[in-house]
C-alpha positions, 0 to 999 in steps of 0.5 A: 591778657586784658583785666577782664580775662584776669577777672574771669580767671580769679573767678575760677581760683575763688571757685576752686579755692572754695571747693578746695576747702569744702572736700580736701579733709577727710574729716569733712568727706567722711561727712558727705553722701556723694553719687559715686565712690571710688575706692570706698572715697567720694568723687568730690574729694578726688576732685579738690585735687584739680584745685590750685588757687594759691598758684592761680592767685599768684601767678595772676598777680606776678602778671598783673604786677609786671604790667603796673612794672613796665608802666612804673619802675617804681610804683609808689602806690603798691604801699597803699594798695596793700594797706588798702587790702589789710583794712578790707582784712581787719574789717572782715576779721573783726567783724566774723572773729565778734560774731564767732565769740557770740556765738559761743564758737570761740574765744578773744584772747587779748595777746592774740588780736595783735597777731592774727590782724597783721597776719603774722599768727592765724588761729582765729582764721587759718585759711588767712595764711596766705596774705602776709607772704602775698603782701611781703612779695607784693611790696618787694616786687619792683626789686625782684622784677629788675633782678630778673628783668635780663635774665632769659625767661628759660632760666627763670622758669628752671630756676623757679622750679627748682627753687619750688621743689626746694622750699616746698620740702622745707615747709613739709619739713618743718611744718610745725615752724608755723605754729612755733616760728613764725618769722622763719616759716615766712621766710619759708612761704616768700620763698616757696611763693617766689616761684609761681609770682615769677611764672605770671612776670614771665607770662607777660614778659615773653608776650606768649599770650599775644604770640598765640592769640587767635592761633587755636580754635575755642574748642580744641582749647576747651578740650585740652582745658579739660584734658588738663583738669582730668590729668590733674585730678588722675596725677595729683603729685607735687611736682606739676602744680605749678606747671598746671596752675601755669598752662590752665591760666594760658590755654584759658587766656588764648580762648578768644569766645566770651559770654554768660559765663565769663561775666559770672566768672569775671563777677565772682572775681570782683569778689574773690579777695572777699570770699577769700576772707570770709567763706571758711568762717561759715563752712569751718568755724561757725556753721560748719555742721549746718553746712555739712547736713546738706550732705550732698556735695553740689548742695553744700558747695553751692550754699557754701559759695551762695552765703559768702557772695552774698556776705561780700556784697553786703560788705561792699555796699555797707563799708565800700564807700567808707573804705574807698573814701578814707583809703 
């Protein structure tokens, strides 16, 4: 899986990511007029369940980081690459968290600033949970790969899913640790992330995408894409996530066709790490009702979206060359 493919598929995950938390509160469905309802529910909430984009994210860069292993061991740079991405998220942060206050959403409590722009608390964002457990792993890496580097692929994918199922009880569990610690409930998302990251190691590891290149036609693997996506959306349990996360990512890489459609993929990629970071300020905490009087969900997804690309290139053509000057 070359860089493009991998853009191409975090285009996908932002898209899902997006779409993910656009439909999948009930509060916001109740908001909706859909086309067609199943069980007095719209479709577009049925449909959210075929979203997967922390497991996208982190299998992507379980894969991505055991290349930059293999090339080197050690990886001095992986320090500043994630200062790099905390800077891009304290920009983000700041700027969405003033516009918030102006505005009269919210508030700006000192003893909170501290703790929202290290991401160790996230009331001022929620969505942003997922960047200091990505950050920890993502430091930690060179340690875990030479752990794992003997052990037999078979071992870690059963091992990786059990230890899944583990952790994922834990935090259901103890969910209300997020707000009242912090640290233990960390401990509990490094854990519960471990797994799918060493999914992407593994998928480079064992070379499957090279040994099946050009075995399958696009349409038989278009057609099992969509199988899969279908499945997911009919069997939304626990317990296969990561394994569609896992195949989604590998019958897309051995798809061997690349057009339009990739380019804008593989585009919205480039962006992802932004839209990541800004679209649930538009659609949750300062225009939400603006953006649910769209009512219809393709309306809503698409202005959703349209806003927060359209804020990252901004972002990258007014700060871009200030970030990647001074870091």
């Amino acid at each position: 899986m070359n860089k493009q493919v991998s853009l191409e598929l975090k285009g996908i995950a932002i898209l899902m990511m997006v779409y993910l938390h656009l439909f999948n509160r009930k509060s916001n469905i109740e908001l909706i007029t859909d086309f067609c309802y199943i069980n007095d529910v719209p479709l577009a909430y049925y449909i959210h369940y075929a979203t997967h984009p922390v497991a996208f994210f982190l299998i992507l860069s379980g894969f991505g980081l055991f290349v930059n292993y293999e090339k080197n061991a050690k990886d001095e740079n992986r320090v500043y690459r994630n200062v790099k991405l905390y800077v891009h998220y304290i920009f983000i942060t700041l700027i969405f968290k003033c516009i918030h206050v102006l505005l009269g959403r919210g508030e700006f409590r000192l003893e909170d600033v501290f703790l929202n722009l290290t991401g160790i608390k996230t009331s001022w964002n929620n969505e942003a949970w997922f960047l200091l457990p990505f950050v920890c792993l993502s430091l930690m890496y060179p340690y875990i790969f030479r752990t794992i580097r003997n052990v037999p692929t078979f071992y870690i994918f059963i091992g990786g899913y059990i230890a899944y199922f583990v952790f994922s009880f834990l935090i259901g569990r103890f969910e209300a640790m997020h707000y009242s610690n912090q640290w233990l409930f960390l401990i509990l998302c490094i854990g519960h992330f471990l797994p799918m990251f060493l999914y992407g190691a593994i998928m480079k590891k064992s070379n499957i995408i090279a040994k099946y290149y050009s075995k399958f036609n696009c349409i038989t693997l278009l057609f099992f894409l969509l199988l899969l996506v279908l499945l997911r959306c009919l069997l939304h349990d626990l317990w296969w996530g990561p394994i569609y996360a896992f195949s989604f990512i590998l019958l897309f890489a051995l798809i061997q066709y690349r057009g339009i459609i990739n380019n804008v993929l593989a585009f919205l990629g480039s962006h992802s790490m932004n839209i990541w970071l800004i679209h649930t300020w538009y659609c949750y905490y300062i225009f939400h009702d603006q953006i649910y009087s769209l009512k219809f969900p393709f309306l809503i997804y698409v202005a959703t979206l349209a806003i927060s690309l359209m804020t990252s290139i901004t972002f990258n053509f007014l700060f871009g060359k200030l970030l990647n000057k001074y870091w």
